[in-house]
N, C-alpha and C positions, 0 to 999 in steps of 0.2 A: 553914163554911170559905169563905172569899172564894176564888172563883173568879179567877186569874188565867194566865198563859201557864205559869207553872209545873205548876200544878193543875189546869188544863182537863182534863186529860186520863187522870186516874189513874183508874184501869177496875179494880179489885177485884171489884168488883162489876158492873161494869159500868154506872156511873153515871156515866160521865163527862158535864161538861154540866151536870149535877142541880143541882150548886149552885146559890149565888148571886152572881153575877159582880159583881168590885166595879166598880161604872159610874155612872152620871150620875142625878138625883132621879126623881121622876114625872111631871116635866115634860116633854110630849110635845107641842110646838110647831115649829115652826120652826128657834127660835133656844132656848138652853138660859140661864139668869140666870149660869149658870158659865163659860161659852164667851162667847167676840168671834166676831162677823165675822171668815172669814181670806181672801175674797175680796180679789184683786188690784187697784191701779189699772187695769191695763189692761183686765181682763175684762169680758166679755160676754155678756151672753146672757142666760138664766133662771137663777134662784137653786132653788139646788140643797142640801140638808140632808145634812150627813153626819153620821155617831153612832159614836163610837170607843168600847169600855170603859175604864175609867182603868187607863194603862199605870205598872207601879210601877216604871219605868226611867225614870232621868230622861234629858229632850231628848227625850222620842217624842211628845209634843205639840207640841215648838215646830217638831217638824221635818214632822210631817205636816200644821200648819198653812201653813207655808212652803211645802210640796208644791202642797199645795190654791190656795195664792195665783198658781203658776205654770201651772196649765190657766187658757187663756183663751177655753174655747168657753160656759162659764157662771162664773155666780161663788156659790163653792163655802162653805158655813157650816161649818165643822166645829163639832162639839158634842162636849166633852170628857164627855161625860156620869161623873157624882161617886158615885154611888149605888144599887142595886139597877139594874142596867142589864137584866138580863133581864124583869123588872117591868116596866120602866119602857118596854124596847122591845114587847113583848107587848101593853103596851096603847095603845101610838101605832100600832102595824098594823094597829087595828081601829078608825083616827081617818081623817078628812078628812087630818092635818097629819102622817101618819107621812112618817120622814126616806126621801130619796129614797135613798141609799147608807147600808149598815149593815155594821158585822162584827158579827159570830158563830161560836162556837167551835164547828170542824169543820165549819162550814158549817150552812144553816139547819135545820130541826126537821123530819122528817115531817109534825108536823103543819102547817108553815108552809106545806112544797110543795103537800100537798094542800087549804091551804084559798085555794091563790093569792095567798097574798101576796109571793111572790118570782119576780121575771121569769129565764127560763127565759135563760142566759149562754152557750148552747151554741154559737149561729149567728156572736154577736159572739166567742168564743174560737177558733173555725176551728180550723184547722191549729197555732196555735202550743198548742194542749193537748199535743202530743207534748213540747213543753219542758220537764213538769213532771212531778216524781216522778210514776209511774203509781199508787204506794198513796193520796199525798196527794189529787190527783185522785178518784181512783175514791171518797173520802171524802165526797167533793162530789156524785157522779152520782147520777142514780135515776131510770129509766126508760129509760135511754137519751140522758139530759137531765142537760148540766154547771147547776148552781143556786148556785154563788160561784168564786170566785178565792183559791187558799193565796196570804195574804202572808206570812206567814215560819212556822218549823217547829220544835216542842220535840219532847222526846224522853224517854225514862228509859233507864237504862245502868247495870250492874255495872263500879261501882272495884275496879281492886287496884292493889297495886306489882309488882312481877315481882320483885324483890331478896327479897319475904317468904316470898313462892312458891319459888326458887328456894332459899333457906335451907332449906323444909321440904321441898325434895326433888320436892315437885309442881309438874304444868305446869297453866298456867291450865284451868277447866273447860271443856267443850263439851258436857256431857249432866249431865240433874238431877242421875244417881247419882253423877258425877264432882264435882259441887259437895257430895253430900253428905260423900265421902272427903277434899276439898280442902279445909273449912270447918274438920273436924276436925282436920287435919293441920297447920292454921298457927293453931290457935287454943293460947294460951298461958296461967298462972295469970294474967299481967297483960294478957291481948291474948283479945278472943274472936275467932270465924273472921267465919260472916257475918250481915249486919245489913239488913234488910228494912223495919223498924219496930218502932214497941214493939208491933202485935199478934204478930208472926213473920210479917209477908208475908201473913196472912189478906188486908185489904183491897188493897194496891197489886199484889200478883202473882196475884188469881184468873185474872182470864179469861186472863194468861201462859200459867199450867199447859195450858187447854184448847187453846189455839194448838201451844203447842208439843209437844201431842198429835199435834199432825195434824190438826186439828178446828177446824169453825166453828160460828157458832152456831147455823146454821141449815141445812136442805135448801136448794139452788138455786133452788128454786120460792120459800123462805120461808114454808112454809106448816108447816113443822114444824121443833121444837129437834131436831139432829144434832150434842150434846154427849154423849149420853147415851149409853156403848159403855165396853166393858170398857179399853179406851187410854184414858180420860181416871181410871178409876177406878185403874190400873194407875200415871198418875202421879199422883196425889192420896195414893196410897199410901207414895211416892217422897217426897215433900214432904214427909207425915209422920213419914217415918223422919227427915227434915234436920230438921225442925220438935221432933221429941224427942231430937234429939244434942244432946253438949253441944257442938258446933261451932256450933249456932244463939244469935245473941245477941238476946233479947226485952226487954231495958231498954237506953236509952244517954242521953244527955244531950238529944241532938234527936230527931224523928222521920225517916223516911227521905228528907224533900225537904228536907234539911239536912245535906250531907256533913260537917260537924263531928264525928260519932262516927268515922269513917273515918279524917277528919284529925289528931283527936287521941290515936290509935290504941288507941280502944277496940274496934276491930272490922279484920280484917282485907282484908273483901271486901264492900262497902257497896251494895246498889241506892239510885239514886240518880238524880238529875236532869244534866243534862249544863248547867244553866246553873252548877251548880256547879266544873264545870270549872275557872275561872280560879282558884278558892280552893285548888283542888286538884293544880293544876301551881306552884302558888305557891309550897305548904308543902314538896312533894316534886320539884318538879323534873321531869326527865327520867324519876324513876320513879315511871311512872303509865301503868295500862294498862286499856282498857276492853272491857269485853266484851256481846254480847248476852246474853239468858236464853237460860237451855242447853236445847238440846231435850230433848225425852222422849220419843221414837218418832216425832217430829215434826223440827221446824227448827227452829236460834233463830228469834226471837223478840223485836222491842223494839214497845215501843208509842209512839205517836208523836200528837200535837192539832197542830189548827193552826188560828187566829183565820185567817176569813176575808173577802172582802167580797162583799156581797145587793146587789141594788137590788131597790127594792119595785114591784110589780109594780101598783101605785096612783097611784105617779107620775106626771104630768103632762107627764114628759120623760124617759121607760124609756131613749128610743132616746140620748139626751145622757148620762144617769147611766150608760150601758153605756159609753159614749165614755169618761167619764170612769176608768171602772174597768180598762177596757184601757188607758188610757194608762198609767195609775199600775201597777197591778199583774202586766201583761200587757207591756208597752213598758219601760217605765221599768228598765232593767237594773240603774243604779247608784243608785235609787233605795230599788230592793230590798232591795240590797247591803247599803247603809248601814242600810236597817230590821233587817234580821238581824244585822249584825257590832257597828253603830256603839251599842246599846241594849239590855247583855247579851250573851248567847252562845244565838245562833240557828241554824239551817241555812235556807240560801234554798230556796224551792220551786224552783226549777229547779236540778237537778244542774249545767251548765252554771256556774251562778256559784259554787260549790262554792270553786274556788280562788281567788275573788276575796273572798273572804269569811277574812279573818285567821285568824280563830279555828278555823275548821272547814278551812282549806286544808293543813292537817300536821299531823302525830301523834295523838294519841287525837282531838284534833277530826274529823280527816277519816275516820279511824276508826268514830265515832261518825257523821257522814253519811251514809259509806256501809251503815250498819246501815238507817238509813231504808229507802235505795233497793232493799235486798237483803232485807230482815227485817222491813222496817215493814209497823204493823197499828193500824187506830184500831177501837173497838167500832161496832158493825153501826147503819145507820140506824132500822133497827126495833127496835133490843134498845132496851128501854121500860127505866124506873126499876124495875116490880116484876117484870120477865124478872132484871133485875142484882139485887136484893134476893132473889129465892127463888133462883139460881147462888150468889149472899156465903151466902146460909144457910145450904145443903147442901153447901158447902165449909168453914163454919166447924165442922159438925157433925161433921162425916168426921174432919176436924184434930183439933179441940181435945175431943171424945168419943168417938171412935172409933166412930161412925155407922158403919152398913152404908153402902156409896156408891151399891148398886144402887139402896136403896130411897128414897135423898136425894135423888140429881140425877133418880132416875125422878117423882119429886114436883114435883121444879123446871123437869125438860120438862114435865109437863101446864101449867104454869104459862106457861110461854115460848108452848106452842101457844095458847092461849085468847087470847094477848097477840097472836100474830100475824092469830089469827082477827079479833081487833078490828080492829087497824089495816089489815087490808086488806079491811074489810068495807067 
């Protein structure tokens, strides 16, 4: 699956990140054979490499070209990079010629922090970090130490209408067991209730369940998995019973990051991605209403990615590429703006421009924003590929065989601990 601002971010398992971003070749130089020069006539100074992923919106090249042509303390390369960009950046970091300013999704890797390749954004963000949602932020942190800048913000969000809800008698859900009674209660011979994916919500709503447990992944210290407690078996259990109603719908036309089954009303209550939004106020109008995942002894709950910008900490001009990064993504207010509103349906990392951003300034948009501010959660910087592979396991066990949960998730904490013992070894 290509990686992109839709996708960055789907944590089932908690792999977000994992994939393979769709980005720019192997060429890890200066300048990319795909990209121009977008340096200004009038700029100055030191030439400066920037590495975007390829954006599937169109005008986010031409516009963050044009951005880049407007600082004039260096002159800025942007690199649309075409191709395995996580490849392709992974191994210009460990070159003479890596790009001086990079995005990456959620911000850079544990492993990148720790092997120094990314300068520490903390002292150049000051005081305006309070600008910016405190979950997206804290995405970024580790150690006490800001390591990127959110440029804009996705999200995932349960659709309904209120007219289908309101015909079957129910008020929208706010707790799992209330989705499981609601799913059933508007699902019809010709209409099912609700739609997750064709697995049932196994991989896009795992780590959900344990959030809105009440649960994270880990102790404070991070030195131990703190999923593993009779609340999270308690809602796995909940899940199950929604998972074998027949309110739950497990085939549709698309998969969940494609409101089409929603829209074409094969499903009544769809999770779903919020850039789908505009196809969704399209077909219905004013009825359209969005919600977080319902708690379970916990709190909703949405999960949220968000492409960020690095500079590399090998740079020749840290102290210039940090200038540049504060202008743009830290100054630059309407520049945001237009990255989030004008190229899809984004929310800005500062709540602040929330209502200067169309899409997300009223009704389910703003809706949907303030889930971020209030309920957003991105997967943990040390939850590794196989912490989220042995969590997807011992939840699809539980689910789809009816696994004991003690002896599942107590299998997949030993696995989470040994994970954590590496990486902070």
């Amino acid at each position: 699956m290509a990686l992109t601002r839709r996708t960055l971010f789907t944590v089932g398992g908690g792999l977000a990140a994992t994939a393979t971003l769709a980005a720019c070749g192997t060429n890890t130089g200066r300048t990319s054979p795909a990209a121009t020069a977008s340096a200004g006539a009038t700029a100055s100074g030191p030439q400066l490499a920037q590495w975007y992923h390829q954006y599937g919106e169109d005008g986010v090249e031409e516009a963050v070209r044009a951005w880049a042509a407007e600082f004039t303390d260096a002159q800025i390369d942007v690199n649309w990079v075409l191709s395995n960009y996580e490849d392709a950046l992974a191994a210009a970091l460990l070159t003479p010629t890596a790009p001086d300013i990079f995005e990456y999704a959620n911000g850079p890797t544990l492993d990148m922090i720790k092997a120094g390749q990314v300068a520490d954004l903390t002292e150049m963000l000051g005081d305006a970090g309070a600008e910016f949602t405190p979950s997206v932020l804290a995405r970024m942190t580790y150690d006490n130490k800001v390591w990127a800048i959110p440029q804009t913000v996705d999200m995932q969000l349960l659709y309904y209408r209120p007219s289908v809800l309101a015909e079957a008698g129910v008020q929208p859900p706010t707790t799992l067991a209330e989705l499981t009674e609601v799913a059933q209660a508007v699902a019809t011979p010709e209409r099912g209730g609700f739609y997750a994916g064709q697995d049932g919500g196994i991989g896009v709503l795992g780590l959900l369940l344990m959030w809105a447990s009440g649960l994270d992944e880990f102790n404070e210290a991070r030195t131990q998995a703190a999923f593993n407690t009779p609340a999270l078996y308690a809602t796995v259990a909940q899940y199950k019973a929604l998972f074998d109603s027949p309110g739950m719908v497990k085939a549709a036309s698309a998969d969940w990051s494609d409101a089409s089954p929603f829209i074409n009303g094969e499903c009544a209550l769809q999770w779903g991605g919020l850039w789908d939004l505009p196809n969704v106020t399209e077909a219905f109008g004013d009825d359209v209403g969005v919600l977080p995942f319902p708690a379970s002894g916990g709190d909703p709950v949405v999960p949220f990615g968000a492409f960020s910008a690095c500079v590399s900490a090998a740079s020749d001009h840290v102290d210039v590429a940090q200038d540049y990064v504060r202008w743009l993504w830290v100054d630059s207010d309407d520049k945001q703006v237009e990255f989030s509103d004008g190229f899809g349906t984004h929310i800005p990392a500062k709540p602040s421009l929330f209502s200067r951003a169309s899409q997300v300034a009223s009704g389910p948009g703003a809706d949907a924003a303030a889930f971020v501010t209030d309920h957003g959660r991105s997967n943990a910087l040390f939850w590794t590929a196989a912490s989220g592979q042995a969590y997807s396991t011992a939840l699809s066990n539980c689910v789809l065989n009816g696994a004991d949960p003690a002896a599942e998730f107590g299998a997949a904490a030993q696995t989470v601990d040994a994970e954590l013992a590496r990486v902070n070894d």
